[in-house]
N, C-alpha and C positions, 0 to 999 in steps of 0.2 A: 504494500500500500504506500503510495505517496504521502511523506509523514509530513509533507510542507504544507498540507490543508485538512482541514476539520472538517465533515460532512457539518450541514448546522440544518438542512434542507432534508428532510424526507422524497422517495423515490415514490412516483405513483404509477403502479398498476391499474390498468383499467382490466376491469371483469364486467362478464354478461353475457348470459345465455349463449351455449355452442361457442363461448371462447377455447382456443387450443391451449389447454394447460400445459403442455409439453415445450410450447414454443418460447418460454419465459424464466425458465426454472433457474439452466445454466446463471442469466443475468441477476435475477432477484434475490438467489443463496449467496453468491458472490458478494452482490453489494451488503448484500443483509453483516456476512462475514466482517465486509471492511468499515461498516458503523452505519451504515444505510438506514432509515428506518424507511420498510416499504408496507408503504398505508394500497388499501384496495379501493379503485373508484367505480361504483360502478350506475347505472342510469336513475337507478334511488339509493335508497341502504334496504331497501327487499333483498333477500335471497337470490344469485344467480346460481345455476348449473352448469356445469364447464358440459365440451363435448365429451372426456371421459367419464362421466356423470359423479365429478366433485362438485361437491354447495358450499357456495361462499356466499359470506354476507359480508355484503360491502363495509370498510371504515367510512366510507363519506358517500354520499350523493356528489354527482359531477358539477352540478351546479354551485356547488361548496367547496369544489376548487379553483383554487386562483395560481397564476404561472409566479408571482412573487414569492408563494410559498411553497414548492418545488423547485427540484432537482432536475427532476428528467420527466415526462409523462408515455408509460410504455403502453403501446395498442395490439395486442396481441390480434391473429388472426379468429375467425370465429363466421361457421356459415352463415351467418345473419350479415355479414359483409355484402354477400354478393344474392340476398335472396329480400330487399326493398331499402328502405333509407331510418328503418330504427336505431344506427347509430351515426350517423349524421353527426348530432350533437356533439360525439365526441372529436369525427377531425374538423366543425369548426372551434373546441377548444381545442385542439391541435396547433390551427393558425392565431389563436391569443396564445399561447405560449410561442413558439416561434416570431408573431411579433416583439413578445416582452425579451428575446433574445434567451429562452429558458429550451431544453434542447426536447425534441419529440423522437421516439423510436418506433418503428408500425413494422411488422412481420407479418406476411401471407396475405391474407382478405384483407388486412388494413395499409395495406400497399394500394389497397384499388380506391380503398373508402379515402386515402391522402388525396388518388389522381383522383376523385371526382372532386374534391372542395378545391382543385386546382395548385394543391402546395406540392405538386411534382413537375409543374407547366415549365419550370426555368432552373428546376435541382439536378444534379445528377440524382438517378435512384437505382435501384433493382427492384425486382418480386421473383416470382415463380418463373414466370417468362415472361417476351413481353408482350405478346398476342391478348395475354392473360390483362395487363393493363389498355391495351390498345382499344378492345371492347367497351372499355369506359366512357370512350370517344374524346378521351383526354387532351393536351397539347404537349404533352410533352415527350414525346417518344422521341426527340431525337437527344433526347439526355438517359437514356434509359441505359447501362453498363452490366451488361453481363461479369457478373461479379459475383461470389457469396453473401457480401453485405457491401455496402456503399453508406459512406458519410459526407454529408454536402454541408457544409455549417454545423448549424446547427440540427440537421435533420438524418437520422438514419431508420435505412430499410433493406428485408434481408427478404429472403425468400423462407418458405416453410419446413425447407431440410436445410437449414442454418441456423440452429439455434447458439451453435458454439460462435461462428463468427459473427452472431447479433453480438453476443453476449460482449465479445472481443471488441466491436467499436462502442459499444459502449461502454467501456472499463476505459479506452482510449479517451472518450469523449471529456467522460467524467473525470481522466485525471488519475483514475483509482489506485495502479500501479504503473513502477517505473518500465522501461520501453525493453529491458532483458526480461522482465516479470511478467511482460502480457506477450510476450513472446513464448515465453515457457507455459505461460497458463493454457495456450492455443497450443502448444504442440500435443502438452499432455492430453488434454479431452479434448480435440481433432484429431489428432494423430497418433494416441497411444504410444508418444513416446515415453519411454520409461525415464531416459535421461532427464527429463525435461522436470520431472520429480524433484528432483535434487536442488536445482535453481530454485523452486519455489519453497523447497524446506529451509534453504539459506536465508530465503526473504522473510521468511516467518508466515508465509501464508498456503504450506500443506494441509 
């Protein structure tokens, strides 16, 4: 962990019905490890059910969050992205956080739900592929990078078999660890390197 800064800001996850609880985990144990407190946002504080059928009840209503008092706001993917506009809400707080310069992360379905509220029109991004965003009838396909995850600012998007290198630019984004350490943290759970062990037990964060 970068000892030259203090988390003082809570991490927010967004949850709600048919989110992919797989796609977030890597990033949110992580941060949780390095002093993160990650609060859950989700369309009330009702009950939601992921798609592997986990119940989480929100710490806040969305409309009870504000980008001053966050970190990062992560949008996990979730087939309610791509089946009407019940999350809406959340990528236009997506673009009040990104105005207030506070950073946003979106993985799979919320790669498309960003290119409809138009915050991929002029980002570099990725998703799943880009056909997959093209359908949105978005503007921005000609910033689209086949990549595992892409960071434009303040804005990163991965596709839905990327949960390590979401996790990884956001550890970057945030600062979390030094640039051997998030090296090492990607090899180990990307690439089973075993080596890559040892670096992160010298850092103190095995």
């Amino acid at each position: 962990m970068n000892s030259s800064r203090k988390p003082v800001r809570p991490v927010h996850l967004a949850v709600y019905d048919t989110f992919a609880d797989w796609e977030t985990g890597h990033a949110t144990a992580h941060l949780a490890r390095a002093g993160y407190e990650i609060r859950t946002v989700g369309p009330t504080t009702a009950e939601v059910t992921s798609i592997g059928g986990l119940r989480v009840r929100p710490d806040v209503a969305l409309t009870d969050v504000r980008p001053e008092d966050s970190s990062l706001l992560i949008l996990p993917g979730a087939d309610l992205w791509d089946s009407g506009a019940d999350l809406a809400p959340f990528t236009r707080t997506a673009r009040a956080f990104l105005a207030a310069g506070v950073p946003v992360a979106g993985i799979c379905g919320a790669t498309a739900g960003l290119a409809r509220e138009g915050l991929l029109d002029d980002r570099a991004h990725t998703a799943a592929v880009s056909f997959y965003l093209a359908a949105t009838g978005y503007a921005g396909g000609a910033h689209y990078v086949e990549a595992d995850a892409v960071t434009d600012g303040d804005l990163i998007t991965a596709g839905p078999t990327e949960p390590v290198a979401f996790a990884r630019e956001i550890f970057r984004r945030l600062g979390v660890y030094e640039t051997e350490t998030l090296d090492a943290w990607y090899r180990l759970f990307h690439d089973s390197d075993a080596e890559a062990y040892g670096v992160l037990a010298r850092a103190g964060v095995a």
